[in-house]
C-alpha positions as CSV (number, residue, x, y, z in Angstrom):
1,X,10.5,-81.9,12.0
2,X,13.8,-80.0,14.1
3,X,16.2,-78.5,11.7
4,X,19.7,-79.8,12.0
5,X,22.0,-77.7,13.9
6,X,25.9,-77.7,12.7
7,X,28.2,-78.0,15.0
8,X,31.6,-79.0,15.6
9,X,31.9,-81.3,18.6
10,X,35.5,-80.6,19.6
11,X,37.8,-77.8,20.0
12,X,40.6,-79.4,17.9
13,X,37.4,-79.6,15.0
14,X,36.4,-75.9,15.4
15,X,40.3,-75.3,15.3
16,X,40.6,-77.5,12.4
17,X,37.9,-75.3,10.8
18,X,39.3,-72.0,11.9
19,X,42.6,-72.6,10.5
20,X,41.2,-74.0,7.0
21,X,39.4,-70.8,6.7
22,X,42.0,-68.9,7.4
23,X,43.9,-70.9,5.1
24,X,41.5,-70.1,2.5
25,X,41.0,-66.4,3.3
26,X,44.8,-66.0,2.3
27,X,45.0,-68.1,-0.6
28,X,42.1,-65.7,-1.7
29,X,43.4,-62.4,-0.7
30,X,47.2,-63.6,-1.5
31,X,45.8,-64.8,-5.6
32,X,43.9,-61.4,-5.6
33,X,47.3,-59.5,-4.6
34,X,49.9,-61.7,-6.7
35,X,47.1,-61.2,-9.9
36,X,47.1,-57.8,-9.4
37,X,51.1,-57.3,-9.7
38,X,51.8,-59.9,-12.0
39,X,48.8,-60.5,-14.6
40,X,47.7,-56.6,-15.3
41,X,45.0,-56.9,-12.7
42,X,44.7,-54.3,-10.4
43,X,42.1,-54.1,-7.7
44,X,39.8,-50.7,-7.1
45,X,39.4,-49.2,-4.0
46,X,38.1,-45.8,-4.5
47,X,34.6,-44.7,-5.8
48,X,35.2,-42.6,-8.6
49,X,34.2,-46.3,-10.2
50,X,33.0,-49.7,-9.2
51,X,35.2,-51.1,-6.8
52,X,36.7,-54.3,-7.1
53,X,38.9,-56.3,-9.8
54,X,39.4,-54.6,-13.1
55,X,41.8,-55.8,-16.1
56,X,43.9,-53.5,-17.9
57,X,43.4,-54.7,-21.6
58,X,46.2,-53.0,-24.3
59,X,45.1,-50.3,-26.4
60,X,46.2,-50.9,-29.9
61,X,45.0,-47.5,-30.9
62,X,44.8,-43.8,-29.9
63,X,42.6,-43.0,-26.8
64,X,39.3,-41.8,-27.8
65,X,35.9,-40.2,-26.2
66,X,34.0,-42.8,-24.5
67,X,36.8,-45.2,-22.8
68,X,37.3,-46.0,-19.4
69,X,41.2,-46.2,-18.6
70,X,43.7,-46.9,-16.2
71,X,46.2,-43.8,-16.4
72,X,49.9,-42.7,-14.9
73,X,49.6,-39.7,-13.6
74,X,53.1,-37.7,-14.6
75,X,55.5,-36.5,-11.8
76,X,54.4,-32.6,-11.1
77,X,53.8,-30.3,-8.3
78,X,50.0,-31.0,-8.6
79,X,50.3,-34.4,-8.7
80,X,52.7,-34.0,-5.8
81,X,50.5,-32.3,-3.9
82,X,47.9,-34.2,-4.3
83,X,49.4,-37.1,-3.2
84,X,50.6,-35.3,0.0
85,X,46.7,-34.3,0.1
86,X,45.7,-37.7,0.1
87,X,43.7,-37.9,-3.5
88,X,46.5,-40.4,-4.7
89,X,46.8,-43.5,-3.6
90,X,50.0,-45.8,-3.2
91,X,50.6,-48.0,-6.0
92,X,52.8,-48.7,-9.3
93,X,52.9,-45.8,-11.3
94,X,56.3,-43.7,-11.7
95,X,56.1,-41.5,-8.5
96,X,54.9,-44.1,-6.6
97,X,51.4,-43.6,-7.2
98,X,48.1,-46.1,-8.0
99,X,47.1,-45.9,-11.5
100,X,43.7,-43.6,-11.7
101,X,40.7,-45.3,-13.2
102,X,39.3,-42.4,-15.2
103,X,37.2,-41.9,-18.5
104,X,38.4,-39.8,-21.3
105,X,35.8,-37.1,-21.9
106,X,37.8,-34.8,-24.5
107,X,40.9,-35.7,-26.3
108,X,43.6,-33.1,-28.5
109,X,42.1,-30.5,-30.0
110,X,38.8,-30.1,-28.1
111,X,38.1,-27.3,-26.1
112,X,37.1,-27.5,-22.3
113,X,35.2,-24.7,-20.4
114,X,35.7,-24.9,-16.3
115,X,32.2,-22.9,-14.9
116,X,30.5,-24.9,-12.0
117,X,30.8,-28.0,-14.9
118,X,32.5,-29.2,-17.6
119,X,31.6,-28.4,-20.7
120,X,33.6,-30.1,-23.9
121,X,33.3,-27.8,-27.1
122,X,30.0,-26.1,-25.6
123,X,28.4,-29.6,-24.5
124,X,27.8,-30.2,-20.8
125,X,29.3,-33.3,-19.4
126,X,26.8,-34.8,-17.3
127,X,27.7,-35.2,-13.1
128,X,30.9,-32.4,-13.7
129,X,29.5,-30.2,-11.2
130,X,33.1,-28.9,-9.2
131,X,33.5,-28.9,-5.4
132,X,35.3,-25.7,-4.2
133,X,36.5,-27.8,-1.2
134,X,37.9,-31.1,-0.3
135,X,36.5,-33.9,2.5
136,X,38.7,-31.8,4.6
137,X,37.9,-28.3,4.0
138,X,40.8,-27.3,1.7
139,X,40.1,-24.9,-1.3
140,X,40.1,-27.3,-4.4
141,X,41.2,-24.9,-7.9
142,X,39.7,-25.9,-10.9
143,X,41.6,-26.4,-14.1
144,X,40.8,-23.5,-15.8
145,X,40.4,-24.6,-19.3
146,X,40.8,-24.0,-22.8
147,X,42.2,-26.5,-25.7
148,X,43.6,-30.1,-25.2
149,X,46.9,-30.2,-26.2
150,X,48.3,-32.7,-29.0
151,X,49.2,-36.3,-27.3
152,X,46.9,-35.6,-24.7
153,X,43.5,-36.9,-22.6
154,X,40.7,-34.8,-20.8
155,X,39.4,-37.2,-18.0
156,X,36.3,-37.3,-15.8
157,X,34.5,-39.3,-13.5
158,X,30.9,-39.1,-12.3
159,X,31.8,-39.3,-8.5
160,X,31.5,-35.9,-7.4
161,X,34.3,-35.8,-5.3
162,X,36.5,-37.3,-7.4
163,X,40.0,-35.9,-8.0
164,X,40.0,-36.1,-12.0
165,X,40.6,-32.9,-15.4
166,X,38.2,-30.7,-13.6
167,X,41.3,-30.0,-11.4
168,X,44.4,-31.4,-12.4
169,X,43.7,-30.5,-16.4
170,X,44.6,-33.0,-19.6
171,X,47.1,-35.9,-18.9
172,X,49.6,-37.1,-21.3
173,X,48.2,-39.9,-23.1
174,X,51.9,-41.8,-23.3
175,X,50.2,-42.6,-19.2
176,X,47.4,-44.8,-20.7
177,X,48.2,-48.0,-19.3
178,X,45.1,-50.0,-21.1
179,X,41.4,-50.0,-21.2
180,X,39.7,-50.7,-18.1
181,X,37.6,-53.8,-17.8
182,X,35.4,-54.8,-15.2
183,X,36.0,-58.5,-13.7
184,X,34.7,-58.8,-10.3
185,X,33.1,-55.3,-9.5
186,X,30.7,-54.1,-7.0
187,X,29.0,-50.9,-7.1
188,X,27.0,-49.7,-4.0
């Protein structure tokens, strides 16, 4: 028995077809945008996590060891500079920078060591190992430790070259913009 072959017998069909797609392919890309503004959705293009659609879901309590979170970065000079350097990425935050997707790894109080890892009050954190240069050969300075102060986060990511507290140190956690939950994610 031949298979069937599709085919579209006329240009103004395969036109017909081209444009719904396109049609579709916006109304996709356009909902995935409009979510991502509008519905606290935002969309994950860097691998320090899956990448894909996440949800920010409110935290109705103080930040703790353990949970993933999408976090303002505040407005300073290393924050600056590593947006001129490329580690920050356009988005919503004050500053005009993307929310980071990060996971809080010590909180107030604990004490953080800065060696070739991360250790958080003499425990290793697994995958911390630093990088003493960037993708572009630039020196990368470590944070270089000690207690986390009241009101703030320690965060980490097991990317190793991602730009998290093993260089840019504790964040305030007034930043913490929700949990992050995975919705449509895709991890290669």
């Amino acid at each position: 028995m031949k298979t069937p072959v599709f085919a579209f017998g006329t240009r103004s069909a395969q036109r017909a077809y081209a444009v719904v797609l396109l049609a579709l392919t916006i109304s996709i890309v356009g909902g995935g945008v409009a979510a991502a503004i509008v519905g606290g959705f935002r969309i994950n293009l860097t691998p320090s996590e899956p990448l894909g659609l996440w949800c920010i879901v409110a935290l109705d309590r103080p930040a703790a060891r353990g949970d993933l979170v999408f976090i303002c970065p505040p407005q300073t000079t290393v924050m600056q500079e590593a947006r001129e350097r490329g580690y920050l990425r356009s988005g919503t935050c004050p500053g005009g920078v993307a929310p980071l997707i990060k996971t809080v790894v010590a909180v107030a109080g604990q004490h953080v060591e800065i060696g070739t890892g991360v250790t958080i009050d003499g425990r290793p954190i697994a995958h911390s190992d630093l990088v003493e240069r960037d993708g572009n050969g630039r020196a990368m300075t470590p944070f270089p430790g000690g207690v986390v102060p009241d009101e703030s986060v320690f965060l980490h990511s097991p990317f190793r070259s991602s730009y998290d507290s093993r260089y840019f140190g504790p964040l305030p956690a007034s930043g913490i913009l929700g949990l992050a939950q995975p919705v449509l994610t895709y991890a290669p």
